[in-house]
N, C-alpha and C positions, 0 to 999 in steps of 0.2 A: 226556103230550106229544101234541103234534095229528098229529105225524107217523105214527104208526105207527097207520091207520086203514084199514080196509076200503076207504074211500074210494078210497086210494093204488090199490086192484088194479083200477080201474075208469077208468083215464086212459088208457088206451090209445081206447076208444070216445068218452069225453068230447071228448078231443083232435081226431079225427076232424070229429066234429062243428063246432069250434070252426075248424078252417083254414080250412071253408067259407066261413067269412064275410067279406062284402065286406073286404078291407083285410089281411087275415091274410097274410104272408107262408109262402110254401110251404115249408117244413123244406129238399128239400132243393134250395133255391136258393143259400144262400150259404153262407159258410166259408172263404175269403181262394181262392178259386179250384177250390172243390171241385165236381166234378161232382153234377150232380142222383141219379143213380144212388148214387154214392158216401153223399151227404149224407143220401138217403134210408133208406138201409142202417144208417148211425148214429143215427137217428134211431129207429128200429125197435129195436136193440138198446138205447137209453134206456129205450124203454116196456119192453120186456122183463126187463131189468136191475133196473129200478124195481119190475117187481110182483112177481119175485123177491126182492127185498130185503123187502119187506114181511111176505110168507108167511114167507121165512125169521124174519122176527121173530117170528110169530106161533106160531112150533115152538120158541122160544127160542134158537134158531142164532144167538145174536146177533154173534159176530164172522163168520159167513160173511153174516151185512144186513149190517152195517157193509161191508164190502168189496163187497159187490152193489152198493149205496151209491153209493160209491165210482165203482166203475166204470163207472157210469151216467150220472153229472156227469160224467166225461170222454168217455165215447161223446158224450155230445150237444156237449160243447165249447161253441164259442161259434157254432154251425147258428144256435138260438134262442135269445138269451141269454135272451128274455122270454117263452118258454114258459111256461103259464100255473102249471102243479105243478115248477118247478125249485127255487122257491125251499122248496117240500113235501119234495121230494127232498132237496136240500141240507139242511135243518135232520133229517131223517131219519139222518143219518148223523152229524152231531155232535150228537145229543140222546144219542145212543148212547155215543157218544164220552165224554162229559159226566157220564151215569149212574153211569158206571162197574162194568158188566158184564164188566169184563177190562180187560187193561194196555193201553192202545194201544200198536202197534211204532213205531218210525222213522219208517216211510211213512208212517203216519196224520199223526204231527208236520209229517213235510216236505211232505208235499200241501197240507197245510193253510198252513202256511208259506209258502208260493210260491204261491198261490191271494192272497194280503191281499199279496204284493207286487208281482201279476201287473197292469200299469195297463189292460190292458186287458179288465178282469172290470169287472163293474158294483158298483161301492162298495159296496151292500148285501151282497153276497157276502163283498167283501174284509174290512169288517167283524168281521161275523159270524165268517170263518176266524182272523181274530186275537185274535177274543173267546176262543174254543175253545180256541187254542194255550195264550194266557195262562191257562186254567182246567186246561190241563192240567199245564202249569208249575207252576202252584200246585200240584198234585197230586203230582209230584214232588216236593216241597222246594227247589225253585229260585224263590223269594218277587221276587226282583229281578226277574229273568226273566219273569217273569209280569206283572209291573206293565210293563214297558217295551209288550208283547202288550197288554194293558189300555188304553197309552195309544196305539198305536197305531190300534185298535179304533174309540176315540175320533175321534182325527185324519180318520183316512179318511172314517168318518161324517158328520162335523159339513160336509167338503167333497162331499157329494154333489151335484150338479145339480139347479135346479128339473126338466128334460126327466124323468131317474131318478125322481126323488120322484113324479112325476104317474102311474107307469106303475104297476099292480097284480100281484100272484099272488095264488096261493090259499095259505090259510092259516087255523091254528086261529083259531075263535072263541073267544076269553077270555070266562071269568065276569069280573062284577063284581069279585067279589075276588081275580080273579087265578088263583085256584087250580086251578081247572077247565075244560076245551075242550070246548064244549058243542058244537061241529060245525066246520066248514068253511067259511067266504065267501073270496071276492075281499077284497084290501086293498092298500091304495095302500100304494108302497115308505117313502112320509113319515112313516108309523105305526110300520110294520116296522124303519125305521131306526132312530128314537125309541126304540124299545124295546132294542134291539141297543145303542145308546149309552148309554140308562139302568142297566142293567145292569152294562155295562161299568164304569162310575163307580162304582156301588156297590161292585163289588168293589176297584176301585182305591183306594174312600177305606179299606177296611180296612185295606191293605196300606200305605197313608199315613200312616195315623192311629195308634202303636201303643197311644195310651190306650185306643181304643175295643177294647170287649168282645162288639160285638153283630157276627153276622152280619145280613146284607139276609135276609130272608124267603128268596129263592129259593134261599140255602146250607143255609138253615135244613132245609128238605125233604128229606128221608131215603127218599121213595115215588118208585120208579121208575115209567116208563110200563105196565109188566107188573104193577105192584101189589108187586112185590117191595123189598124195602128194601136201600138201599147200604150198605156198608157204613161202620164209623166214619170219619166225614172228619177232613183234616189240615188244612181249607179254614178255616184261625182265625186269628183275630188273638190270642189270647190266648197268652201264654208268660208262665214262670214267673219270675219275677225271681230274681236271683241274691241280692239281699238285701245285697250287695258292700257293705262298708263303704268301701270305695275308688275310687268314681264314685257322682257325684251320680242326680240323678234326670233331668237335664236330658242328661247320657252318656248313661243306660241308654236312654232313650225316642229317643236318636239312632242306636242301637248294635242297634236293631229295628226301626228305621223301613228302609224301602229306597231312599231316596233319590231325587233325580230332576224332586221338587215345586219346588226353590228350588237356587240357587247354595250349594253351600256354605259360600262366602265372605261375599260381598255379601249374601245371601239373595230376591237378585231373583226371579222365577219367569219362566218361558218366557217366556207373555204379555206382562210388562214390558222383556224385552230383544227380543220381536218374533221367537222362534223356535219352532219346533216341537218341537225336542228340545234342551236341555242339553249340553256338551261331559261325558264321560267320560276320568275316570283311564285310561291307556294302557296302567295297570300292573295297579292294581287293581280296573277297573272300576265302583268301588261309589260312587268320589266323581264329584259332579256341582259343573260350573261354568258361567258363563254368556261366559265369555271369557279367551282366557291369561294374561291380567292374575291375576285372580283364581286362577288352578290354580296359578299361579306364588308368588303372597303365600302362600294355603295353604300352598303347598308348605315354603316356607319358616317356617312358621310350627307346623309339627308333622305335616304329613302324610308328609314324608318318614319321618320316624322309624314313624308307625304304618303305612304301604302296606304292603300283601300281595300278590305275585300270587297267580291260582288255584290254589290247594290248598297253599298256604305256611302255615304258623303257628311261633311261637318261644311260649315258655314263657311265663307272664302275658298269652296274649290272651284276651279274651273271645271264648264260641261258642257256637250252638246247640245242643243234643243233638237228635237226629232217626233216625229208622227204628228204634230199640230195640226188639227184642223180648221178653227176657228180661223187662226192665224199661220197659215200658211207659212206665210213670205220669210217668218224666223225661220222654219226650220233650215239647220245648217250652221246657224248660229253659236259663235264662243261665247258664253257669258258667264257669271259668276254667281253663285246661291251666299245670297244674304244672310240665311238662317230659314227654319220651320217656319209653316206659313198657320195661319190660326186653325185652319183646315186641316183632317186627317191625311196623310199621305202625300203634302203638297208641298214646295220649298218656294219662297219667296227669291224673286230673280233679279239684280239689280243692272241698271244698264252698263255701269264699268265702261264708259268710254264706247259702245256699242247703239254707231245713229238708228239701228231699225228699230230697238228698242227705247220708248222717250220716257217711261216712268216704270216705276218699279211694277213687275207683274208675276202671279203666282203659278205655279207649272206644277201637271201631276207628276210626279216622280217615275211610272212611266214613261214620261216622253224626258225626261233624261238623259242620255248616256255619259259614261263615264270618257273619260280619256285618259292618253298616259301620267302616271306624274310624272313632275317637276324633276324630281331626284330618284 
């Protein structure tokens, strides 16, 4: 990752240098009324912040960079939005994030969170913080969730401003093939976006697609920035068919898809009815429509009978299996809940045509998740 470089603990002087020049605004002149003292102060605690985080990466402290990080994009706030290492900084703290060096908390979620819906952050920013969300979604078993951050990621992107686009940071040098940051330059935001939204996609057609079996290259990589390897990802498309003699093939591939591409009903997609997002199930979230017209015929046509709210299930639905540890090898698994298992909080799992599974077994509800319905 480019971010976590020597380079970083050497911005404090670069910077100097760099306000000198004709046209550079003075750190701290603005800030919606901040004084120059004030702005100047935060401004100092960025650079400081920032080559702490770095060292600290450098000792392995990874969750105390991450939060150096952290606190560093908020010390400087929006003084500079286009201070030349923020967007260094910023990708600093969700590479990390991303790696998966530890659980991120709450905070991590919601900074980020509120950062891609904050209008007035610089889109590439915002971005970029709903890319991470969504990746981290994914990380949890919230596959819906993730794709909605995905497409968000998208949206914001694609509406950046010529003025944005034209303006640079610093940032890694890619090889040829991707794989490697062979230094540091200036790059125009238009690039940096490009790549932020390319990615984003990739991951969204997984989660679209459930025939498809391939991760994009950059899931594929298992080599952290420290040379160490993450550990097994949950980051797939792949799950185990239940093998169900009782739904087609055209069910199952709708019953893992996550919905959101097309109406459910009419199967318009965004683009053709001219919105940016989909209407949602009120109840169950998981169905998408392109207008009441259509949630209503659905409705009428079967989804009343299959709707869930969250964390509801009756006996004969289909689910995921997820977080097993015992038993590993299921999770990823489609199979079907039999009914309550004698145990509090447990549903009994039958194998429904599913060879990993050879006799009925009982599963915390926890490690359940839901899927789309049927209807």
């Amino acid at each position: 990752s480019e971010q976590q470089t020597e380079t970083s603990c050497k911005m404090s002087s670069n910077n100097n240098k760099k306000k000198k020049k004709k046209g550079k605004q003075n750190p701290g002149s603005v800030g919606g009324g901040m004084s120059s003292a004030e702005g100047k102060k935060r401004f100092s605690q960025y650079q400081h912040l920032s080559n702490q985080a770095v060292q600290q990466f450098h000792t392995r402290n990874h969750r105390a960079s991450a939060t150096s990080y952290r606190e560093a994009i908020e010390a400087l706030g929006h003084i500079d939005p286009y201070e030349d290492n923020r967007w260094q900084i910023f990708t600093g703290y969700t590479s990390i994030l991303r790696e998966r060096y530890f659980i991120p908390d709450k905070s991590d979620v919601n900074f980020l969170a509120a950062m891609s819906r904050d209008e007035s952050e610089l889109r590439l920013f915002r971005s970029e913080a709903a890319y991470t969300v969504g990746l981290l979604r994914w990380d949890a078993g919230e596959r819906q969730e993730a794709a909605e951050y995905y497409r968000d990621a998208i949206l914001i992107g694609e509406k950046c401003k010529a003025e944005e686009m034209r303006k640079m940071f610093m940032a890694g040098k890619i090889s040829a093939d991707g794989q490697r940051v062979l230094g540091l330059e200036m790059r125009p935001v238009r690039d940096l976006i490009s790549d932020s939204i390319e990615t984003a996609r990739g991951n969204l057609a997984v989660l679209e697609s459930p025939k498809s079996q391939v991760l994009p290259a950059h899931l594929k990589s298992r080599i952290r920035s420290d040379g160490s390897e993450m550990p097994p990802s949950i980051r797939s498309s792949k799950m185990l068919t239940s093998g169900s003699p009782t739904i087609t093939e055209e069910q199952f591939n709708r019953l893992i898809s996550v919905g959101g591409d097309r109406c459910d009903f009419c199967q318009k997609t965004p683009k053709e009815v001219e919105v940016d997002h989909l209407m949602k199930c009120s109840k169950c979230k998981k169905a998408f429509y392109c207008s009441k017209e259509c949630a209503t015929e659905q409705w009428r046509a079967g989804h009343k009978k299959a709707c869930r709210g969250p964390g509801e299930y009756k006996a004969g639905d289909f689910v995921r299996l997820r977080g097993l540890v015992s038993t590993p090898t299921l999770n990823g698994s489609i199979v079907r809940l039999a009914g309550r298992a004698p145990q509090p909080g447990r549903w009994t799992v039958m194998p429904d045509g599913n060879s990993a599974i050879r006799n009925t077994i009982s599963v915390a509800e926890e490690k359940l998740e839901q899927l789309r319905p049927l209807l």
